[in-house]
TORPA-4810 file (N, C-alpha, C, O; in nm, 3 decimals):
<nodes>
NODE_1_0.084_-0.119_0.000_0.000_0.000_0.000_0.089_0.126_0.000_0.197_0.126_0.059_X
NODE_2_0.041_0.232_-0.066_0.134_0.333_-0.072_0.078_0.403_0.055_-0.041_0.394_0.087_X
NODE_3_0.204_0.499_0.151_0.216_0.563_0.209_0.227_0.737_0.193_0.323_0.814_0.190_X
NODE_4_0.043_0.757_0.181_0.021_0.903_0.109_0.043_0.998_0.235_0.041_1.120_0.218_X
NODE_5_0.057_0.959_0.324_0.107_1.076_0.455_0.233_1.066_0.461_0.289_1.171_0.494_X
NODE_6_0.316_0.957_0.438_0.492_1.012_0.415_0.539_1.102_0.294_0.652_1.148_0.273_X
NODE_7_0.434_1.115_0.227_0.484_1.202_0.139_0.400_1.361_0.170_0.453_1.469_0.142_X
NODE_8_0.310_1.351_0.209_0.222_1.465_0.261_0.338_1.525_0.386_0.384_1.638_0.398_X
NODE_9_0.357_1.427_0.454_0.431_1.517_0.544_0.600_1.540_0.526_0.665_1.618_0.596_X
NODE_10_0.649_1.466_0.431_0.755_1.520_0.383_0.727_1.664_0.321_0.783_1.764_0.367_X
NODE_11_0.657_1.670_0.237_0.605_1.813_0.130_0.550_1.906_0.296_0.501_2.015_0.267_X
NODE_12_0.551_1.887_0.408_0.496_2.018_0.438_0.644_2.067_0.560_0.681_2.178_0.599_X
NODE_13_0.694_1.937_0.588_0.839_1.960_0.650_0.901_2.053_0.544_0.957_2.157_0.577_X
NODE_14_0.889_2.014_0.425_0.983_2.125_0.343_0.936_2.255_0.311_0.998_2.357_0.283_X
NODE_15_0.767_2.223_0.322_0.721_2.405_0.343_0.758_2.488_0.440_0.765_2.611_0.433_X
NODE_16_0.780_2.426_0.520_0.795_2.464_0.621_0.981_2.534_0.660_1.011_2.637_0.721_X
NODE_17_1.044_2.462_0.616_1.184_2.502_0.562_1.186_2.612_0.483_1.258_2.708_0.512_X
NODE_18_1.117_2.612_0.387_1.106_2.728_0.241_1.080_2.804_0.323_1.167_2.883_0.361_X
NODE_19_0.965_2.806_0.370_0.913_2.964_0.443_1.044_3.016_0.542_1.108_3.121_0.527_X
NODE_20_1.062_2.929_0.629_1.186_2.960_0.704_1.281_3.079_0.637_1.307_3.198_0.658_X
NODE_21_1.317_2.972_0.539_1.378_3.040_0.460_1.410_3.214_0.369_1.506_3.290_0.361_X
NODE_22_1.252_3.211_0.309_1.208_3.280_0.230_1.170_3.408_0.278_1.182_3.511_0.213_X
NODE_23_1.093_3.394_0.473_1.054_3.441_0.497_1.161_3.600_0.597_1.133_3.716_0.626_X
NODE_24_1.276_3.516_0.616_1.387_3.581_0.722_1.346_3.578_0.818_1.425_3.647_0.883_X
NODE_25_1.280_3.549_0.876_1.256_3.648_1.002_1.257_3.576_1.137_1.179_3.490_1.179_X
NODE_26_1.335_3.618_1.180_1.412_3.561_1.348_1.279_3.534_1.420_1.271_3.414_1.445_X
NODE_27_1.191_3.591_1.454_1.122_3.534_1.571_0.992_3.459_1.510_0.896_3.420_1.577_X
NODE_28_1.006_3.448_1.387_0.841_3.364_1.280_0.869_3.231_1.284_0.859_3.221_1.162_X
NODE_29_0.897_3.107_1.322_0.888_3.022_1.254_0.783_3.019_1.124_0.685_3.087_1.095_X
NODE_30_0.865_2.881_1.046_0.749_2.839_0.939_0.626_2.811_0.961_0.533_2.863_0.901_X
NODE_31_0.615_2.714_1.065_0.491_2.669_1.084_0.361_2.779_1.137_0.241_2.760_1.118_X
NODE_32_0.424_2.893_1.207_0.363_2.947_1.294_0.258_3.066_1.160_0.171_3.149_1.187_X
NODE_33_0.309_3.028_1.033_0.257_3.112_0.940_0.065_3.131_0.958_-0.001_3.232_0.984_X
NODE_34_0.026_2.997_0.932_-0.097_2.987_0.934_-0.189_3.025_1.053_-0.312_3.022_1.048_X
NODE_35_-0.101_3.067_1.180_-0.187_3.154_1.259_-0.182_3.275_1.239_-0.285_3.335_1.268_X
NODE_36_-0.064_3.360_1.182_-0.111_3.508_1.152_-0.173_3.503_1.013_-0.216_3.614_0.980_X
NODE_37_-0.186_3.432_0.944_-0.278_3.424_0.796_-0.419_3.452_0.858_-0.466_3.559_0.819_X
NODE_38_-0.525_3.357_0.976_-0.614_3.339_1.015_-0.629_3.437_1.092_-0.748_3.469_1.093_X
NODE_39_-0.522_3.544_1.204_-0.598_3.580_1.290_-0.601_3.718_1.166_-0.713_3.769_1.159_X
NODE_40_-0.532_3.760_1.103_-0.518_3.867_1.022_-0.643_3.879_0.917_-0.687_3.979_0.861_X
NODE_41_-0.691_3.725_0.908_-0.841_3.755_0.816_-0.956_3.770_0.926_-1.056_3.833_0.891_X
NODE_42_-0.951_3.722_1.043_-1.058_3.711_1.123_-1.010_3.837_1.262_-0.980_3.786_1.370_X
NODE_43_-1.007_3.930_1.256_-0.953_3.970_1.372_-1.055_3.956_1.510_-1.177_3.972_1.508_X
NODE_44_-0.985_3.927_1.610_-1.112_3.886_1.716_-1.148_3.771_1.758_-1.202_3.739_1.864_X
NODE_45_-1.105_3.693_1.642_-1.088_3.537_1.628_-1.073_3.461_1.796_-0.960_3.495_1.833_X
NODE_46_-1.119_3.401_1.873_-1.124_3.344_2.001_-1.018_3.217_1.965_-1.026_3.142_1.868_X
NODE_47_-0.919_3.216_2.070_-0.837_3.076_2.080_-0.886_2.990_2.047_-0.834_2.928_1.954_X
NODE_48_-1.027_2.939_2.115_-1.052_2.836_2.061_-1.161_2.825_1.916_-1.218_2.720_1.889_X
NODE_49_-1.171_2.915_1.858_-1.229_2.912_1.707_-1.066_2.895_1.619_-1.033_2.807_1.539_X
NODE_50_-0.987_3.015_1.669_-0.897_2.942_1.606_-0.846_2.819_1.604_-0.790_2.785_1.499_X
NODE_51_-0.852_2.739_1.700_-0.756_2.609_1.696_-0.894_2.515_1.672_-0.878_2.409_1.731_X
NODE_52_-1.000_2.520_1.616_-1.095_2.505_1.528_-1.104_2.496_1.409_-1.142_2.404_1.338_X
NODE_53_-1.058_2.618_1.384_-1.029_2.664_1.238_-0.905_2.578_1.157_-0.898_2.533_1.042_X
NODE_54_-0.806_2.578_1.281_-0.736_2.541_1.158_-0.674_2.387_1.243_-0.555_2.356_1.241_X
NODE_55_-0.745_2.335_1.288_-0.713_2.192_1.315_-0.637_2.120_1.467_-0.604_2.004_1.493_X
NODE_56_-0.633_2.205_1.520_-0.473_2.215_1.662_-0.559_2.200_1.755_-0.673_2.246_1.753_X
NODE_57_-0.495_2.118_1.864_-0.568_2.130_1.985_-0.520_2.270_2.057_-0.417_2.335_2.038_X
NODE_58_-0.648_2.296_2.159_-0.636_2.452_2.201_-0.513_2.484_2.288_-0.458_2.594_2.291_X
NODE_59_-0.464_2.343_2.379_-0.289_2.468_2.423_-0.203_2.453_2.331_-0.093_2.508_2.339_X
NODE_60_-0.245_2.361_2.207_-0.087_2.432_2.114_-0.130_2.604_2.051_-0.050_2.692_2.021_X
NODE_61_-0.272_2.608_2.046_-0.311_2.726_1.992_-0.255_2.775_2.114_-0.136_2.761_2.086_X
NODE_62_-0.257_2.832_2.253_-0.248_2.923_2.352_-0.130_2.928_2.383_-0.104_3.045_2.409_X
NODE_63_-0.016_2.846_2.400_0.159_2.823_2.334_0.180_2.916_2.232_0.256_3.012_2.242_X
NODE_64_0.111_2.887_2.131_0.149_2.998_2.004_0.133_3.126_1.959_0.187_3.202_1.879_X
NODE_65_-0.012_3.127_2.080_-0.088_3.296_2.090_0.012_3.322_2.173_0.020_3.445_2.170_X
NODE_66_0.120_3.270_2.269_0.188_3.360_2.335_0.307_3.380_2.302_0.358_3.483_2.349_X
NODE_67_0.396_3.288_2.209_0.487_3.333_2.141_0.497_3.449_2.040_0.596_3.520_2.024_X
NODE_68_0.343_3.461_1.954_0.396_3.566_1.896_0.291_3.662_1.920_0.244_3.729_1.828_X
NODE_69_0.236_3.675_2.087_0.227_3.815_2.145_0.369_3.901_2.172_0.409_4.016_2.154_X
NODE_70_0.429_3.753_2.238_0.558_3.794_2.294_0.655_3.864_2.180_0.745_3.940_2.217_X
NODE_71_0.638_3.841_2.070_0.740_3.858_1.944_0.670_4.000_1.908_0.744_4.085_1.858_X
NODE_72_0.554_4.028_1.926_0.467_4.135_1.872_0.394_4.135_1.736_0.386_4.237_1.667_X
NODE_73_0.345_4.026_1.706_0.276_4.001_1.611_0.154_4.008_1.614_0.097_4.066_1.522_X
NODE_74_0.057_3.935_1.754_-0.061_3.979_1.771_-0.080_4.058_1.932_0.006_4.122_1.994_X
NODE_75_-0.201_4.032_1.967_-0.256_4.111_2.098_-0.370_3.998_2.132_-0.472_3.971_2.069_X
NODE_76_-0.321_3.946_2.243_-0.458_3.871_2.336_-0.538_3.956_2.455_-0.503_4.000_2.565_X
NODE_77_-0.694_3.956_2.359_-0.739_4.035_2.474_-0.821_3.971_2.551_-0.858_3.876_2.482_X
NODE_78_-0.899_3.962_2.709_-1.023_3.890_2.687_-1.155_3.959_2.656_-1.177_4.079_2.675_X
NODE_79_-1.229_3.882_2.613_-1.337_3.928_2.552_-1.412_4.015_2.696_-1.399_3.991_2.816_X
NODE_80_-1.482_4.109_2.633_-1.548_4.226_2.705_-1.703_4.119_2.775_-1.741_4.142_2.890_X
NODE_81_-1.772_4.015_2.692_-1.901_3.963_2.699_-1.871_3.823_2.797_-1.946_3.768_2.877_X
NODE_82_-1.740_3.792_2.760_-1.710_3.665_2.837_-1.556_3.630_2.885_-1.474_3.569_2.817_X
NODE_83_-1.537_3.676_3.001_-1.434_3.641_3.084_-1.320_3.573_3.072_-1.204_3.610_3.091_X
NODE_84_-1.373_3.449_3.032_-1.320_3.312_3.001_-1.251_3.304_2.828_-1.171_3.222_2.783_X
NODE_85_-1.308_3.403_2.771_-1.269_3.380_2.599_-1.184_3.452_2.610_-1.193_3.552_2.681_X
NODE_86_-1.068_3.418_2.532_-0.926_3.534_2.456_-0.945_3.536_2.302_-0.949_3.449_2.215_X
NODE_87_-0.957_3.676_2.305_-0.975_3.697_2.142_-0.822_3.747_2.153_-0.746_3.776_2.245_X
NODE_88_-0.810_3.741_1.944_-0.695_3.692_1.886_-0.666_3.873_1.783_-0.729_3.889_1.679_X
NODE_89_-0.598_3.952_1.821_-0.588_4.079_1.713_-0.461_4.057_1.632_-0.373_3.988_1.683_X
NODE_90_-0.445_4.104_1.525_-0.334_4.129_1.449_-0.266_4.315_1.509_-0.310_4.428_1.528_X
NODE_91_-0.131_4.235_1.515_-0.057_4.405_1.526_-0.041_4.425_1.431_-0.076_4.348_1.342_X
NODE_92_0.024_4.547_1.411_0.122_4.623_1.262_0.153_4.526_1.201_0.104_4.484_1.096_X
NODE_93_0.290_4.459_1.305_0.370_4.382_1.267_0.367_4.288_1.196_0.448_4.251_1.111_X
NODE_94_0.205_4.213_1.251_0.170_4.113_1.105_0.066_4.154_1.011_0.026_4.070_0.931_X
NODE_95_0.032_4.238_1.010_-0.027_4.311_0.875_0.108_4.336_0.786_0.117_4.325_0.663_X
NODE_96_0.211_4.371_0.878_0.278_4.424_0.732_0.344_4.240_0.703_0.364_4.205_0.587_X
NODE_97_0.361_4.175_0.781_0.427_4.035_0.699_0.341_3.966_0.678_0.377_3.850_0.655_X
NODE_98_0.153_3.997_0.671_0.086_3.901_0.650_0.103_3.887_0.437_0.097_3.778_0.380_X
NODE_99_0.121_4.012_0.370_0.126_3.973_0.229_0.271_3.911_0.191_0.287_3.834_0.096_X
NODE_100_0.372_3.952_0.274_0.465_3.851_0.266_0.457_3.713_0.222_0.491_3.656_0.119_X
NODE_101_0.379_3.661_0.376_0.368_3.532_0.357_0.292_3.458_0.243_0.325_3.350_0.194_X
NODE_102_0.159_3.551_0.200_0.106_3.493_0.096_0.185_3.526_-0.023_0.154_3.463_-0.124_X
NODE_103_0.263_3.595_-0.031_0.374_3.579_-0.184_0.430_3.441_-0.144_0.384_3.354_-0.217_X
NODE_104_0.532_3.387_-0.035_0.632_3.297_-0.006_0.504_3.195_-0.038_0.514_3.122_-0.137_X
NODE_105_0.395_3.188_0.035_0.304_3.045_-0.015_0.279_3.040_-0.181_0.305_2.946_-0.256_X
NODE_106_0.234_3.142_-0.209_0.176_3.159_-0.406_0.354_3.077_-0.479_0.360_2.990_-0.567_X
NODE_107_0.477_3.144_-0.404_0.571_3.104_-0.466_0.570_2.970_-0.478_0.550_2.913_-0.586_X
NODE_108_0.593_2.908_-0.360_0.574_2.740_-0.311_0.502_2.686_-0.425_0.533_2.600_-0.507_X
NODE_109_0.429_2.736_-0.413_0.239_2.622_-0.451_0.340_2.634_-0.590_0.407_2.533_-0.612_X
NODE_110_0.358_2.749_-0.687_0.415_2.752_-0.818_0.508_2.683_-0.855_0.514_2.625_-0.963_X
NODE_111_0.633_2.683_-0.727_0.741_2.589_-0.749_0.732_2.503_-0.746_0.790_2.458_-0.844_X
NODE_112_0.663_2.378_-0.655_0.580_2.240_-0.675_0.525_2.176_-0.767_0.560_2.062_-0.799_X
NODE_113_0.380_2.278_-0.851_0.383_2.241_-0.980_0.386_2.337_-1.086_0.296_2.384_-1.156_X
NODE_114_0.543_2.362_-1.081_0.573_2.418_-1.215_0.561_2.311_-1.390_0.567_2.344_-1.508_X
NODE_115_0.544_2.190_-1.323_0.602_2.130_-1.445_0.457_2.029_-1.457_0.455_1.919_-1.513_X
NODE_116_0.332_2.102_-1.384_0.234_1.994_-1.362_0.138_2.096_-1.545_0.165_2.200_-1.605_X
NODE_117_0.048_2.005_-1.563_-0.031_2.073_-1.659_-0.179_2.076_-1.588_-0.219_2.007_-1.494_X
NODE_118_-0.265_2.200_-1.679_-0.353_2.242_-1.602_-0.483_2.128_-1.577_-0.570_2.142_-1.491_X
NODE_119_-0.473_2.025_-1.663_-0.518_1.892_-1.600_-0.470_1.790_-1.466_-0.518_1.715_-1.381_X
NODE_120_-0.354_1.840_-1.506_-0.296_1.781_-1.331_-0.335_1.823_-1.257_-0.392_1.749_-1.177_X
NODE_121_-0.333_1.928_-1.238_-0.366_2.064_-1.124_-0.494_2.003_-1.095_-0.514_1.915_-1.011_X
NODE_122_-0.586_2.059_-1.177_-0.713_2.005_-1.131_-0.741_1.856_-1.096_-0.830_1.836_-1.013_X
NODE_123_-0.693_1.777_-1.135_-0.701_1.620_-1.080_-0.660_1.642_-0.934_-0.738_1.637_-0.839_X
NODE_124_-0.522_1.670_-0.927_-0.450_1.678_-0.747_-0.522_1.757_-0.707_-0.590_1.690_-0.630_X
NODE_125_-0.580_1.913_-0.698_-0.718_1.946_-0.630_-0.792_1.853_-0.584_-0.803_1.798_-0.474_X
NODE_126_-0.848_1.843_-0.697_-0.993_1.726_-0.632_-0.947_1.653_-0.548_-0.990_1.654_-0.432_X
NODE_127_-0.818_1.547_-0.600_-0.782_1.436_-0.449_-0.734_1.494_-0.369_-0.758_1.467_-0.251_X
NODE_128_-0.677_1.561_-0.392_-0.646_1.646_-0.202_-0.771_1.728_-0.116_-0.758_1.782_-0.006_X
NODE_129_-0.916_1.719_-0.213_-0.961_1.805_-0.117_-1.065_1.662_-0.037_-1.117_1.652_0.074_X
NODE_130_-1.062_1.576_-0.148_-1.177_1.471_-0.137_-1.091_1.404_0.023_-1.153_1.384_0.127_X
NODE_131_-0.943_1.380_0.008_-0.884_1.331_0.140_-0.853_1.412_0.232_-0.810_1.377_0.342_X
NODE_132_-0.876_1.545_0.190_-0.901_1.669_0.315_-1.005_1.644_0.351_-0.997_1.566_0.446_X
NODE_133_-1.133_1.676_0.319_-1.289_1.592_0.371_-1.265_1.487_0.419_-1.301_1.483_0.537_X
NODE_134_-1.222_1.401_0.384_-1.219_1.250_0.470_-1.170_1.288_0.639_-1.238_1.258_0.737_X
NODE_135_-1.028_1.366_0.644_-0.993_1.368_0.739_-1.088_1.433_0.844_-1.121_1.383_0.952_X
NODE_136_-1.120_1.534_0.803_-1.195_1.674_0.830_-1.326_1.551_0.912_-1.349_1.556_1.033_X
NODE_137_-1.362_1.500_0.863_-1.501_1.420_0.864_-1.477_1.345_0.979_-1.567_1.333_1.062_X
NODE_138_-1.334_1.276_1.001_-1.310_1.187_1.120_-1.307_1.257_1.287_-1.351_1.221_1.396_X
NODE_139_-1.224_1.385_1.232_-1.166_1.496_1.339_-1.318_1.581_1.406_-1.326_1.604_1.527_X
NODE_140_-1.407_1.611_1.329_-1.539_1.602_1.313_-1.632_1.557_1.401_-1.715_1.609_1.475_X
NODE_141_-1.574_1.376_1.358_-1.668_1.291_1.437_-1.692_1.265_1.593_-1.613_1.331_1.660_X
NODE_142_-1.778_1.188_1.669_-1.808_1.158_1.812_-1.703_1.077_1.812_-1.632_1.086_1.913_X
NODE_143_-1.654_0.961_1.688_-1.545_0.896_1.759_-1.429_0.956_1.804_-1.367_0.914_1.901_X
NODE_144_-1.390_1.065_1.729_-1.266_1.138_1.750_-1.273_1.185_1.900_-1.190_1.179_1.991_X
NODE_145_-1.413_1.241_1.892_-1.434_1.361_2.027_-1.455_1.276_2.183_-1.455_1.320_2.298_X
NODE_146_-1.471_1.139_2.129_-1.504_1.058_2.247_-1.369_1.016_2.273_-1.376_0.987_2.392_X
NODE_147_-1.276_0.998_2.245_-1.109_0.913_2.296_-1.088_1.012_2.367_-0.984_1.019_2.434_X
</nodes>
């Protein structure tokens, strides 16, 4: 049987490098991209919608809301209506590297399939979104939420 997550997660170890890379910047990791992408479209965004949103359980989200408060990227406030919620703001700082990052991703995605044709493209869409749903569907489920 082929092993479609050793290669899924090889391809995002190396996104994750590129950005490193691409991106310079001393206190960003790669990975940490996709939380200022999200809180920068949603400002207000609650810890736990974010780590909702984009798949994480909530203390790796609250680990990461505090690294890059600490770096100055966002602002945790608590919510004015409920005590208990921390909403999620974008500073300056990642407004101005949030179009950054979407150049360094547009680059990626291009460099990957530079050599694909626009029938490929659309084939690997579809299966990546049909086994994105699959996952999505499990993570989703009572079985997941019950372990």
């Amino acid at each position: 049987m082929i092993s479609f997550m050793r290669y899924i997660n090889r391809i995002a170890r190396c996104s994750d490098q590129y950005r490193n890379d691409s991106l310079n910047l001393d206190n960003l990791a790669g990975y940490q991209y996709t939380y200022i992408l999200n809180i920068c479209r949603n400002p207000g965004i609650s810890q736990e919608k974010l780590a909702k949103l984009i798949y994480i359980n909530k203390s790796n989200v609250t680990r990461q809301a505090a690294l890059l408060e600490q770096n100055g990227y966002i602002e945790r406030r608590t919510s004015e209506c409920d005590k208990r919620v921390i909403k999620l703001y974008p500073t300056a700082l990642a407004e101005e590297v949030y179009p950054k990052i979407l150049n360094v991703l547009h680059e990626w995605n291009d460099f990957l399939t530079e050599d694909f044709t626009e029938e490929e493209m659309e084939i690997l869409q579809k299966l990546l979104e049909r086994m994105m749903d699959k996952a999505i569907t499990y993570i989703e489920s009572e079985k997941h939420n019950n372990i």
